[in-house]
C-alpha positions as CSV (number, residue, x, y, z in Angstrom):
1,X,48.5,-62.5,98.8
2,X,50.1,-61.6,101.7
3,X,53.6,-63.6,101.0
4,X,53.4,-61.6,97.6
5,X,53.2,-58.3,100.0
6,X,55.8,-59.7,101.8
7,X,58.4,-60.5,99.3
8,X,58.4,-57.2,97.9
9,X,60.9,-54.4,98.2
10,X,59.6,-51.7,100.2
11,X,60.4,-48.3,99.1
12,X,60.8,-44.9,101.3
13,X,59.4,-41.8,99.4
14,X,60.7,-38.5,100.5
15,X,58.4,-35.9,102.4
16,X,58.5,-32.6,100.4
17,X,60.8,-30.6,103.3
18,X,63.1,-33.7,102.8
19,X,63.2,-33.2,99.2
20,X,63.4,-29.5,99.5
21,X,66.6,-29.9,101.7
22,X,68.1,-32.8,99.4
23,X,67.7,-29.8,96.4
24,X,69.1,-27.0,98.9
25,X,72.5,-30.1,99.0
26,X,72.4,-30.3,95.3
27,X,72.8,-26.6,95.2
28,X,75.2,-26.0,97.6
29,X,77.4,-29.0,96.3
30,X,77.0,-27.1,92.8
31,X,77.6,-24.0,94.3
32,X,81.0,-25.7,95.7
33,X,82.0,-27.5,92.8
34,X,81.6,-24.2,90.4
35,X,83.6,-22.0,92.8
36,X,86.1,-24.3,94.4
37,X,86.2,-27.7,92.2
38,X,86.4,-26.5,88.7
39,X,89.3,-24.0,89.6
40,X,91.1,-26.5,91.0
41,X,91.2,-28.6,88.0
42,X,91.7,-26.1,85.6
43,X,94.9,-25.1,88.0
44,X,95.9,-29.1,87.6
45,X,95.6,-29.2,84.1
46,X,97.5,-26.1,83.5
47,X,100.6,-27.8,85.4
48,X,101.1,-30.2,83.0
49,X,101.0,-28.1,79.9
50,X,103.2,-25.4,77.8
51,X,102.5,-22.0,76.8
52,X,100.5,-23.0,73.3
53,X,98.2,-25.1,76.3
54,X,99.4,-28.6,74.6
55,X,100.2,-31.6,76.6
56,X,104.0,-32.0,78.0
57,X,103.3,-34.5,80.5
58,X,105.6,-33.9,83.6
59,X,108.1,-31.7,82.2
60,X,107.0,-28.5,83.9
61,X,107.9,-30.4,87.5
62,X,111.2,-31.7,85.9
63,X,111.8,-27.9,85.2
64,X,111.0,-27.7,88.7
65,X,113.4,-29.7,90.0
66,X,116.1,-29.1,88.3
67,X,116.1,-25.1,89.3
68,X,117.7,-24.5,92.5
69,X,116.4,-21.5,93.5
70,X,112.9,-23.0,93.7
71,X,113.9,-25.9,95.2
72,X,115.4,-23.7,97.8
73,X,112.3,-21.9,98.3
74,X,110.4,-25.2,98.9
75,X,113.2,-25.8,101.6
76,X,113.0,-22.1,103.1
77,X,109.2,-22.6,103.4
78,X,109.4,-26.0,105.2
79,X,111.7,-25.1,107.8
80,X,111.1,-21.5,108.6
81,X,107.2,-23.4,109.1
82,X,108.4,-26.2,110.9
83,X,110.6,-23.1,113.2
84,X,107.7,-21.0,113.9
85,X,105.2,-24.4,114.8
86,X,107.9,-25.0,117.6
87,X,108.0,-21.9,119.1
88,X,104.3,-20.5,118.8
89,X,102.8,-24.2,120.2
90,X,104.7,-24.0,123.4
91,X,104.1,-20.3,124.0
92,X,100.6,-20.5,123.1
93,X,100.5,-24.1,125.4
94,X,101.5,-21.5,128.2
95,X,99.1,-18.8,127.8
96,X,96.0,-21.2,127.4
97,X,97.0,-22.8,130.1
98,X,97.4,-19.7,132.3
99,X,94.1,-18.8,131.1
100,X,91.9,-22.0,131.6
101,X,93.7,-23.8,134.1
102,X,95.8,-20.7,136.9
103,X,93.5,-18.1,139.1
104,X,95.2,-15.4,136.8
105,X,94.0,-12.2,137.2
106,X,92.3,-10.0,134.4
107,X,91.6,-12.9,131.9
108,X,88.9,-11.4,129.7
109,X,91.8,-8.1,129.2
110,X,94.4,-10.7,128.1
111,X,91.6,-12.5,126.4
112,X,91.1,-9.4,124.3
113,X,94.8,-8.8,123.7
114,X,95.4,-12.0,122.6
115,X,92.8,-11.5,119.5
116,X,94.6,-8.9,118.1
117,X,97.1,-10.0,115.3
118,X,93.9,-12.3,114.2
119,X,92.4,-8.5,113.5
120,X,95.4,-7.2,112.4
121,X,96.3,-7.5,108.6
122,X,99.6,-9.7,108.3
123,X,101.8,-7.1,107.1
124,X,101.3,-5.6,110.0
125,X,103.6,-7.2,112.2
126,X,106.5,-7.1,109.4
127,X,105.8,-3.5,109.0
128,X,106.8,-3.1,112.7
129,X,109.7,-5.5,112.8
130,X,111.2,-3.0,110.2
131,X,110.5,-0.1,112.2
132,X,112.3,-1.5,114.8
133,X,115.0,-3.9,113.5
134,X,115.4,-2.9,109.6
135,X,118.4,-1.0,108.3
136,X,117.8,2.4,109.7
137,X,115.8,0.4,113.3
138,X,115.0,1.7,116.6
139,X,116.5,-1.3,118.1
140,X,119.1,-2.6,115.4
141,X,121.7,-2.2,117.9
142,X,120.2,-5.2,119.8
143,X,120.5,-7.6,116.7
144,X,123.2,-10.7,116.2
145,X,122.8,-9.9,113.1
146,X,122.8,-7.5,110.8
147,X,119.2,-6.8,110.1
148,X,115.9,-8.3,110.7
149,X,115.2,-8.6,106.6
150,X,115.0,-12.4,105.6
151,X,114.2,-15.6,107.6
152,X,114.6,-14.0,111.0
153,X,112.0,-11.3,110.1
154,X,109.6,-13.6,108.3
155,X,110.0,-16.3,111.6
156,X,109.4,-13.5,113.9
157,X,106.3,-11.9,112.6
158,X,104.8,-15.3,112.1
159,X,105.4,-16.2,115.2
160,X,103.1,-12.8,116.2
161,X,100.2,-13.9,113.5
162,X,100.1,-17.2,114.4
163,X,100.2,-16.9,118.2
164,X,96.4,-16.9,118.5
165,X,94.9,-19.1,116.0
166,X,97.0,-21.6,118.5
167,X,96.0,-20.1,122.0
168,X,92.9,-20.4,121.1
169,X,92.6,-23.9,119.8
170,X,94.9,-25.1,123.2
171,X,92.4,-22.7,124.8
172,X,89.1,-24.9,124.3
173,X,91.6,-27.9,124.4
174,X,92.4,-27.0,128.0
175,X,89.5,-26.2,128.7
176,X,87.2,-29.2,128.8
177,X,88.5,-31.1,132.2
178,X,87.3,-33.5,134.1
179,X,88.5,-32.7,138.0
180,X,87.7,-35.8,139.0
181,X,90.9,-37.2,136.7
182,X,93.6,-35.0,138.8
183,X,91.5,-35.9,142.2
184,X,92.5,-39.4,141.7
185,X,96.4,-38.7,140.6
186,X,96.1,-36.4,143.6
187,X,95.1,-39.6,145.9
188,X,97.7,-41.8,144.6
189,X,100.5,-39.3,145.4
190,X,101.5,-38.3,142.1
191,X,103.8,-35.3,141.7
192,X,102.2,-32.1,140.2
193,X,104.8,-32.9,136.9
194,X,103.9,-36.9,136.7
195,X,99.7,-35.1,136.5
196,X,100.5,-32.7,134.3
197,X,102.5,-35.5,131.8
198,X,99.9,-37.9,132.4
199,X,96.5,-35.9,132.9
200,X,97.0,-32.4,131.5
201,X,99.2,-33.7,127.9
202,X,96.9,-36.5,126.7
203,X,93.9,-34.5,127.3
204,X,94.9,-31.6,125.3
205,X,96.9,-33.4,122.9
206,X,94.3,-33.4,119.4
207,X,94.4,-29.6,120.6
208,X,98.7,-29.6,120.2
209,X,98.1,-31.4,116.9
210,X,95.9,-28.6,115.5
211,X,97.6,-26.2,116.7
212,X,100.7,-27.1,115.7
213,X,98.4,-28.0,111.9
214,X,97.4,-24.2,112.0
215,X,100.6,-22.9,112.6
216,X,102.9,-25.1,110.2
217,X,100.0,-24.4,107.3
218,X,99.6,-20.4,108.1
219,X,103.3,-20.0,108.0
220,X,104.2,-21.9,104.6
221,X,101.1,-20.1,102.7
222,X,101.1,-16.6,104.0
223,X,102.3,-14.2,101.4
224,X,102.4,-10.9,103.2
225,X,104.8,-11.2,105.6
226,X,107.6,-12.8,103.5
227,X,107.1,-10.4,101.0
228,X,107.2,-7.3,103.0
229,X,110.2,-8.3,105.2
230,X,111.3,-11.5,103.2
231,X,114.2,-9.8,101.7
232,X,116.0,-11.8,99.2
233,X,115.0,-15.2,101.0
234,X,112.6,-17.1,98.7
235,X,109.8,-18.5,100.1
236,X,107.0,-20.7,98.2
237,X,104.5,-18.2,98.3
238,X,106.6,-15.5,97.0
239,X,108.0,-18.0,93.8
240,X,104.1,-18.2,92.8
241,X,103.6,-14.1,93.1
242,X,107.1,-13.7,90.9
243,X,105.8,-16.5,88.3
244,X,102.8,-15.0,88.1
245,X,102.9,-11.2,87.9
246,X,106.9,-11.2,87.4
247,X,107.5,-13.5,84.6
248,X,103.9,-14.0,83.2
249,X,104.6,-17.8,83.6
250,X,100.8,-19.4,84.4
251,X,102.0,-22.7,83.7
252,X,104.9,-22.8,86.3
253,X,103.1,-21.0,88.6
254,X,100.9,-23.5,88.6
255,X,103.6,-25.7,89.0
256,X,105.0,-23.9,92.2
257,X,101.1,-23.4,93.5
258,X,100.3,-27.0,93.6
259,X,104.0,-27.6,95.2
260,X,102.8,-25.1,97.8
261,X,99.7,-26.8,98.0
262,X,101.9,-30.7,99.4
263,X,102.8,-29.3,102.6
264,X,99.3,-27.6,103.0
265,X,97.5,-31.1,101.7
266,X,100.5,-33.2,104.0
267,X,99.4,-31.0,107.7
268,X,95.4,-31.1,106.8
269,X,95.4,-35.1,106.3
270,X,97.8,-35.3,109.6
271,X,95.0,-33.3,111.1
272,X,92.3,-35.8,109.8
273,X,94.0,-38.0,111.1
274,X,94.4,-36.8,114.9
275,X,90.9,-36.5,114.9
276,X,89.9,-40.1,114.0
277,X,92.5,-41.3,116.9
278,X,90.7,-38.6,119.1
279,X,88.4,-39.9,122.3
280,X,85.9,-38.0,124.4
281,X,87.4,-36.5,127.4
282,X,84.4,-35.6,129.2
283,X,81.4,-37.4,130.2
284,X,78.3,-37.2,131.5
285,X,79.0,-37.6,135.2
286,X,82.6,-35.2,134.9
287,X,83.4,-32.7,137.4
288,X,84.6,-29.2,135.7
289,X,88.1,-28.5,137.0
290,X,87.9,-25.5,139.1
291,X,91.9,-24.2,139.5
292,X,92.9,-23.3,143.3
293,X,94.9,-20.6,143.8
294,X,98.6,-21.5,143.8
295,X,101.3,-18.6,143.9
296,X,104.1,-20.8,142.7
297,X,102.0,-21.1,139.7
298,X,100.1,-18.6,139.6
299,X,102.7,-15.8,139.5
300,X,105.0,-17.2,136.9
301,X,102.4,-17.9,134.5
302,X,101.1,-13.8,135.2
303,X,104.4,-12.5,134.4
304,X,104.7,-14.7,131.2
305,X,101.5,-13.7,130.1
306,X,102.6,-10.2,130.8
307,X,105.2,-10.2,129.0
308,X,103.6,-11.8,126.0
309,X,100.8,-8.9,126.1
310,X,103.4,-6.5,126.2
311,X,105.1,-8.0,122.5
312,X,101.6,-8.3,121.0
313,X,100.4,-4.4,122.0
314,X,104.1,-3.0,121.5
315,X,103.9,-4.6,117.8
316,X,100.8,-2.8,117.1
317,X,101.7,0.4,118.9
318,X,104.9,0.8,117.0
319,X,102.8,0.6,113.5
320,X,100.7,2.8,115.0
321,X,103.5,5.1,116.0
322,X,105.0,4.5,112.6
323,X,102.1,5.2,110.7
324,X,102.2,9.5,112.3
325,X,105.6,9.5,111.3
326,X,106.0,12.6,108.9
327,X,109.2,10.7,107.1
328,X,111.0,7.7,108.5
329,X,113.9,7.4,109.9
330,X,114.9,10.8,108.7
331,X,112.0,13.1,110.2
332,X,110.5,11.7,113.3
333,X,107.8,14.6,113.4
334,X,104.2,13.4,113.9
335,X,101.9,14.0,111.2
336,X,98.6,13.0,110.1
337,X,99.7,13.7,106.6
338,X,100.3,9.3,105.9
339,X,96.7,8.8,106.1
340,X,95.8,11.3,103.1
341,X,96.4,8.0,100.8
342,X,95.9,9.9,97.9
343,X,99.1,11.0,97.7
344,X,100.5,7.6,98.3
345,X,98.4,5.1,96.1
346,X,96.4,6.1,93.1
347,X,93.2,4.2,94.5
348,X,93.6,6.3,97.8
349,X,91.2,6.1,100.5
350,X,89.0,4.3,97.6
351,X,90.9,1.0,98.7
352,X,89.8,1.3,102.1
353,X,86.0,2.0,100.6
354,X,86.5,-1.3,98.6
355,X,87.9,-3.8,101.4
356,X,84.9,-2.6,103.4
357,X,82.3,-3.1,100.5
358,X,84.0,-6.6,99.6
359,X,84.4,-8.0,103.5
360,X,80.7,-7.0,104.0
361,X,79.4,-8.7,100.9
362,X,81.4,-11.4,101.8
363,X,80.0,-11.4,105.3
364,X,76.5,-11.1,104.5
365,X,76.4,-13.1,101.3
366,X,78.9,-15.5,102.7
367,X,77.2,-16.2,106.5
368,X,73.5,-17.0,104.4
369,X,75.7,-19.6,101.9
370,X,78.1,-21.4,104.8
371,X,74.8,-21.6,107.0
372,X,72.6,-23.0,105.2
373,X,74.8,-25.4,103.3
374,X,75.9,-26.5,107.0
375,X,71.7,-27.1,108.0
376,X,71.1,-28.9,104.7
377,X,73.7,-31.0,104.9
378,X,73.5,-32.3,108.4
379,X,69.2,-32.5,107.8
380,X,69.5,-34.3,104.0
381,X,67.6,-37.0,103.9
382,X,69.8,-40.6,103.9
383,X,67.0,-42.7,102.3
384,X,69.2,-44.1,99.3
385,X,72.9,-44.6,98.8
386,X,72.6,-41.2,96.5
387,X,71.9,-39.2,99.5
388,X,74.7,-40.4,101.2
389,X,77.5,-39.9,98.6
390,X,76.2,-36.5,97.7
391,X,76.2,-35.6,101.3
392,X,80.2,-37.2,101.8
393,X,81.1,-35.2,98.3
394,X,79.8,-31.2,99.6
395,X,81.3,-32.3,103.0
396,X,84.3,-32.7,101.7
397,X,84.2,-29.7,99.0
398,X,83.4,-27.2,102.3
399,X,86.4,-29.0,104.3
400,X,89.0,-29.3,101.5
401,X,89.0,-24.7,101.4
402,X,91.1,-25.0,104.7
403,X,94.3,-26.8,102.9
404,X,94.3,-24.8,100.1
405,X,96.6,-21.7,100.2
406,X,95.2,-18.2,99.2
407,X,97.6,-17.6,96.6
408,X,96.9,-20.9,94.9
409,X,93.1,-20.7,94.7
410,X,94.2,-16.7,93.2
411,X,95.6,-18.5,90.2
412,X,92.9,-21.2,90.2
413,X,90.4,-18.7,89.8
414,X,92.7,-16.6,86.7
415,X,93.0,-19.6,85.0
416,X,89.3,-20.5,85.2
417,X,87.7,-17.1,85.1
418,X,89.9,-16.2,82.0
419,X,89.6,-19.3,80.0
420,X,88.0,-18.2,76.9
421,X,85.4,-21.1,77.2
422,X,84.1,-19.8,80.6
423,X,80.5,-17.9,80.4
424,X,81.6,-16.1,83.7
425,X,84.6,-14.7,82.5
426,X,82.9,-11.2,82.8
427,X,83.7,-11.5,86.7
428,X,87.0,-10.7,86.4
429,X,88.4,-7.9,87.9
430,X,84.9,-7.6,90.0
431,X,84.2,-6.7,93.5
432,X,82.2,-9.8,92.8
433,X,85.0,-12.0,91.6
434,X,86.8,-11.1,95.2
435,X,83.8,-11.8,97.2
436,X,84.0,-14.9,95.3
437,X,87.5,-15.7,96.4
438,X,87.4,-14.6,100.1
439,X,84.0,-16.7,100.6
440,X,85.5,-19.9,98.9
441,X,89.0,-19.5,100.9
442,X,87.4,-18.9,104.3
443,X,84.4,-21.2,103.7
444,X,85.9,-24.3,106.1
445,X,86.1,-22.9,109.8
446,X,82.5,-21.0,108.7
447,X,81.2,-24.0,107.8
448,X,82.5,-26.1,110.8
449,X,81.4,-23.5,113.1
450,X,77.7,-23.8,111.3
451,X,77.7,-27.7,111.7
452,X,78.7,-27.7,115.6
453,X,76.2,-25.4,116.3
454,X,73.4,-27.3,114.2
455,X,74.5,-30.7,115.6
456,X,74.0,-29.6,119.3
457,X,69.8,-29.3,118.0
458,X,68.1,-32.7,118.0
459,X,66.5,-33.7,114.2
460,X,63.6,-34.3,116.1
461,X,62.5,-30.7,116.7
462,X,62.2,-31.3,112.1
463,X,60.5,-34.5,113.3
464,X,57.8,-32.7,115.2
465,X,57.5,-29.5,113.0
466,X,56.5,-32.4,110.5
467,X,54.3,-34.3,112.2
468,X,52.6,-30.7,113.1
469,X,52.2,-30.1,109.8
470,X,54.7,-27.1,110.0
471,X,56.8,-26.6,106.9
472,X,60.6,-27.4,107.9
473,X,61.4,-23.5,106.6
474,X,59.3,-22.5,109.5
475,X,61.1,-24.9,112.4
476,X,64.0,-23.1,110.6
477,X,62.7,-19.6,111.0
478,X,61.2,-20.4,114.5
479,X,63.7,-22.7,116.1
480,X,66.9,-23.4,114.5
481,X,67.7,-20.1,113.6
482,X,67.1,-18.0,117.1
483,X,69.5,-21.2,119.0
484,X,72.1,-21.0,116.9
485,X,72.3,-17.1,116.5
486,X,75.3,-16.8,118.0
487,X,77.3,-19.1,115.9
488,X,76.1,-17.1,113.3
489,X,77.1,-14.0,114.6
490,X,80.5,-15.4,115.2
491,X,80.9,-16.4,111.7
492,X,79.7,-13.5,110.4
493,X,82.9,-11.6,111.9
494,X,84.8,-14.5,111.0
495,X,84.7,-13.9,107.3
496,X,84.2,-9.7,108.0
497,X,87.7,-9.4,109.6
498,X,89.7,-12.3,107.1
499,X,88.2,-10.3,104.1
500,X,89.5,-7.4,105.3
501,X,93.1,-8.5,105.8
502,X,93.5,-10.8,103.6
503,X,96.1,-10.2,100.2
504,X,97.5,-13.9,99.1
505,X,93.7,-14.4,97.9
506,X,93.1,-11.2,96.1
507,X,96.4,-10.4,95.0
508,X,95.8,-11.5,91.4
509,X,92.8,-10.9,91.1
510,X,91.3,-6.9,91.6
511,X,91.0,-4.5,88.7
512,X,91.8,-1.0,88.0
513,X,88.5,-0.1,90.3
514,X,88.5,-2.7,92.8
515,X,91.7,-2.7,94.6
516,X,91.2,-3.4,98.0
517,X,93.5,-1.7,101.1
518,X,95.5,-4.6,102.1
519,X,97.0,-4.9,98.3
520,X,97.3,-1.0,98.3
521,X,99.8,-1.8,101.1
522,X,101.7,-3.8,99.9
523,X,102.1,-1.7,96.9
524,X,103.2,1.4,99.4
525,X,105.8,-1.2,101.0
526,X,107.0,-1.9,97.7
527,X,107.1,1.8,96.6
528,X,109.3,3.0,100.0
529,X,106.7,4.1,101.5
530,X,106.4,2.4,105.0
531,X,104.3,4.9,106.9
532,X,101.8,5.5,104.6
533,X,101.7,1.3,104.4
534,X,101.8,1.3,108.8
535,X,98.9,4.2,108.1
536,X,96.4,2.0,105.9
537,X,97.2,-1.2,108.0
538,X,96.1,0.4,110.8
539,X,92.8,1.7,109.3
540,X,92.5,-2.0,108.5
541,X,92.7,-2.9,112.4
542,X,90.9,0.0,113.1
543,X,87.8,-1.3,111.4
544,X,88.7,-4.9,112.0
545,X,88.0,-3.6,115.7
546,X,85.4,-2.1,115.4
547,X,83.4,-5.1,113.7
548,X,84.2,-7.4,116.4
549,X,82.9,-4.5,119.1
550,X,79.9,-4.5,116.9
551,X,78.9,-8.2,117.2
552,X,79.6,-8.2,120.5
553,X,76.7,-5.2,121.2
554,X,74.7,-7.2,118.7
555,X,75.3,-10.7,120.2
556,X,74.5,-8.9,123.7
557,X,71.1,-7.5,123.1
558,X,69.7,-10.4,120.5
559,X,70.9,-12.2,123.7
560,X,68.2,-11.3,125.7
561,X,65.0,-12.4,123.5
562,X,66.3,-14.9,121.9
563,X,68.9,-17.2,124.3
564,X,66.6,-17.3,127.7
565,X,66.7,-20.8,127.4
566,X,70.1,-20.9,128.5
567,X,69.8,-19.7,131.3
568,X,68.6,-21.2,134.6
């Protein structure tokens, strides 16, 4: 009897919270795979047929190829990237490191200042280049060449929208030091350049590689600034817009989408990659690196931060300037008569009422989703090899959001939404198709966010609840929740100030009653008029700003009851 016990297989039944979690993962994965997979395949499948949707194999790409002027978009988009990656990384190297590692003075007010082209719509910055170095600039005089208009303009304004997405990944890279490390180079004599080559590099260098990720992959997808001060240069991103709305071509925009989709695809798996090669560079017995003052290094790196502020403010300030400008260059009398929209856009101040509506819902709606698909899928159950393949699939469905341009998951979602076999095609033209969009295509850093914050909780605060006899909703409600509140905070502002700025992801996809602000202006832009565009991009900003304050306040007093534990 007992060898017949013995010999037999012994099989794990799930507790109910672990089979209410495993069906919270099957949704979210369905949730994923409805609003990210399926439009991607659709998009796929479209590339490799005709107009009358029949099969032509690979003759769409051998179109492709053989027209020069997209080829030399694909070009223009590689190498104004690869351009803007080498000067943002180093500049941003510099200011991280002036602000983790010097005893420079004022960091949280250069802290602040260096957030805000990440609240700042990306037109923004091209509207101001023009201003300043366009045909009828300010500053033209001071050009080489003749105007700013083309891959000078589109490298330079990148370099201003990129800059902190990089600071502060070199930021938190620079950050975590162990003191004891540069005690010992100290000891053996080294020279403060042999450290800083053989300390200070290696330990920040996954940071340089993400960085430099998020910089070569923001510049080759954006669509704003090339097409605002892109001139007559082709870009990638532009090719899919002219395919698209220009020439009514879904098929070869599709085409050009999933070529702008390679280099996207090529910088996210280098990324990957840096990450598996990546080792801890703290442990538990490190010694945080406490900088000494230093005046040889500590001055320079003030000024150059100084000077870097100054660019980033002066950008701003000239929209700002440009945007109470009654007609520019022509009449330089200040005027509040730009921000009567009305008179500029036939959606008016509507559009801003819209972007507001749409980055809210996609806030509120979108913080609830991300979180909870982060909690369930780092507390599934792994009792059967099901379990772990579902949780590998939505882990990669929530990761693969960050390589995938906004422009090209706009088409996916056409292509899908309109397909006459589709039971959602209702959705189109929605504030609730664009809530949609901006939740899938800013899903990834949300959901990353969610998972570093859940993994820094012990499973075995579940492991008690359940042994308690407390429902794992009510560890949720009682524990998880209140610990990680600020995480969720920060990724509620995430997805509030990207919703608000973004246009590559919405730009195909609002309706006659749902156009939000940043498309409006790019329609002024394309309509001459650049102060009215300089006036709704700064409303943008404006309440950009004002969301971040807000979390802050919020974050500050939910502080108080609900992270005492952090303090000592």
């Amino acid at each position: 009897m007992s060898e017949a016990i013995a010999g037999r297989q012994v099989r794990i039944e799930a507790s109910v919270d672990q089979r209410l979690i495993r069906a919270g993962l099957w949704l979210a994965g369905g949730f994923l795979l409805l609003a990210l997979g399926l439009p991607m395949a659709v998009l796929l499948s479209r590339a490799f047929e005709d107009q009358a949707g029949q099969f032509v194999g690979l003759a769409n790409f051998v179109t492709y190829v053989s027209t020069p002027v997209l080829l030399r978009s694909a070009w223009n988009s590689i190498w104004t990237a690869a351009l803007t990656m080498v000067i943002v990384v180093p500049m941003a190297f510099t200011y991280a490191y002036a602000l983790t590692r010097s005893r420079l003075p004022f960091k949280p007010a250069f802290r602040a200042v260096m957030l805000l082209p990440i609240l700042a719509p990306s037109l923004l910055p091209a509207l101001s280049l023009i201003y300043l170095f366009g045909n009828q600039g300010m500053l033209r005089w001071m050009l080489p060449m003749e105007n700013i208009y083309g891959a000078p303009g589109i490298i330079v304004a990148q370099v201003f929208s990129t800059f902190p997405s990089a600071a502060i990944i070199l930021s938190v890279a620079l950050a975590t030091a162990d003191a004891r490390l540069y005690e010992a180079a100290e000891a053996l004599k080294a020279g403060r350049a042999r450290i800083f080559a053989t300390v200070t590099l290696p330990g920040a260098r996954f940071g340089l590689v993400s960085a430099a990720v998020v910089v070569f992959t923001g510049v080759v997808t954006d669509f704003g600034i090339p097409k605002v001060i892109g001139g007559q240069f082709p870009v990638l991103a532009t090719d899919v817009y002219k395919q698209v709305v220009g020439l009514q071509d879904f098929n070869m925009g599709a085409v050009v989408g999933l070529v702008l989709l390679l280099p996207a695809l090529a910088a996210f798996a280098l990324q990957r990659w840096a990450e598996g090669k990546r080792a801890a560079t703290l442990t538990g017995r490190a010694v945080p690196l406490a900088p000494r003052p230093r005046l040889a290094r500590d001055l320079p790196l003030a000024l150059f931060c100084l000077a870097v502020a100054f660019m980033l403010v002066g950008i701003v300030a000239v929209a700002a300037w440009g945007s109470l400008v009654r007609f520019w260059p022509w009449n330089l009398a200040l005027t509040l008569d730009n921000y009567d929209f009305g008179r500029f856009d036939s959606s008016g101040w509507g559009a801003v009422g819209t972007s507001i509506r749409m980055a809210l819902a996609t806030a509120c709606i979108g913080t609830v989703i991300v979180f909870l698909g982060a909690y369930v899928m780092e507390r599934a159950p792994r009792l059967s090899r099901v379990d772990a393949g579902l949780r590998s699939a939505v882990g990669l469905l929530a990761t693969v959001p960050l390589a995938i341009p906004g422009l090209v998951l706009g088409l996916a979602y056409i292509l899908f939404f309109n397909h006459p076999a589709n039971p959602l095609g209702f959705l189109y033209g929605t504030l609730a198709i664009l809530v949609l969009n901006s939740l899938v295509h800013f899903y990834t850093v949300g959901h990353l966010a969610a998972t570093t914050a859940i993994r820094q909780l012990d499973p075995e605060f579940e492991a008690v609840g359940a042994s308690l006899k407390v429902p794992v909703w009510e560890t949720f409600r009682r524990v998880t929740l209140p610990i990680c509140l600020p995480a969720i905070l920060e990724i509620w502002v995430y997805l509030f100030v990207n919703a608000m700025a973004t246009v590559s992801a919405v730009i195909f996809l609002y309706g006659p009653d749902t156009k939000p602000a940043s498309v409006s202006v790019v329609h002024m832009d394309e309509a001459g008029q650049a102060s009215a565009a300089a006036a709704m991009a700064c409303v943008l900003l404006g309440v950009s700003i004002m969301a971040k304050l807000a979390q802050m306040v919020v974050g500050a007093l939910t502080a108080r009851a609900t992270q005492g534990w952090r303090r000592r």
